[in-house]
C-alpha positions in Angstrom: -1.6 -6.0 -7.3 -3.2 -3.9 -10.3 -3.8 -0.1 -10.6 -7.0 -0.3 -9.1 -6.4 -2.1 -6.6 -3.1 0.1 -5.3 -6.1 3.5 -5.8 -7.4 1.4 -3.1 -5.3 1.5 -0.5 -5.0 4.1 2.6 -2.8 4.9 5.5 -4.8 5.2 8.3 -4.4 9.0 8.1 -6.5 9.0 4.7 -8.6 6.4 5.4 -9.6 9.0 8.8 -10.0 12.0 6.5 -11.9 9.6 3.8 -15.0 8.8 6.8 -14.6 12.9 8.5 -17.7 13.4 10.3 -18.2 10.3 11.6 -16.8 8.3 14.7 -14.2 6.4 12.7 -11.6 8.6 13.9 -7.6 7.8 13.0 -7.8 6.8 16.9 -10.3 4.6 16.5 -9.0 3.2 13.1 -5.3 2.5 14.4 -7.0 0.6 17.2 -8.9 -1.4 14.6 -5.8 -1.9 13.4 -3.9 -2.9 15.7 -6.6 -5.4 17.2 -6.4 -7.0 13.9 -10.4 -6.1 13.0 -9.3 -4.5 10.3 -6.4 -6.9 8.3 -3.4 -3.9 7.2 -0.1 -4.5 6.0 2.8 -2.6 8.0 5.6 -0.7 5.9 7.9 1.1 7.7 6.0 3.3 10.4 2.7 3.1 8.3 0.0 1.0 8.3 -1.8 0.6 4.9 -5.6 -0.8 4.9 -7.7 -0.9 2.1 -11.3 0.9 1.1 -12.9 -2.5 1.1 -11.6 -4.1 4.5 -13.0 -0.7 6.0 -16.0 -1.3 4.6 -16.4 -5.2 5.2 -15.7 -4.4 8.8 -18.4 -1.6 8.8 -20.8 -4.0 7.1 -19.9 -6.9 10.0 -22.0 -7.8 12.7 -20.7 -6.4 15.5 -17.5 -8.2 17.2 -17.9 -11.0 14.0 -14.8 -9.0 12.0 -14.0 -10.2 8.9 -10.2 -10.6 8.9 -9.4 -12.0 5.7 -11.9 -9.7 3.3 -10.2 -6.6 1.8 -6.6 -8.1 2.8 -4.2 -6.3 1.4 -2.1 -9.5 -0.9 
């Protein structure tokens, strides 16, 4: 993984404080999560998502998630 890739990836807590204001809450994100909408990778107790699975799942159809786009690899 390069640089700007790493600048890239969240925990759900940033990812939350990154999209404030709108209904993507960390509730809502860690369910996201968790359902596998939005692919994460687990270290420890976190959960780390990237910027671009956010958005690739923002920019889906609805219930058409893309799993595989913005994996973290």
């Amino acid at each position: 993984m390069q640089n700007s890739e790493l600048s890239n990836v969240l925990t759900i807590e940033a990812a939350a404080k990154l999209y404030e204001g709108t209904s993507l809450t960390q509730t809502a994100i860690r369910r996201l999560v968790r359902s596998g909408e939005i692919p994460s990778r687990r270290i420890g107790a976190k959960y780390l998502i990237t910027a671009a699975a956010i958005e690739n799942w923002l920019n889906s159809p609805p219930g058409q998630a893309k799993q595989n786009e913005g994996a973290i690899v």
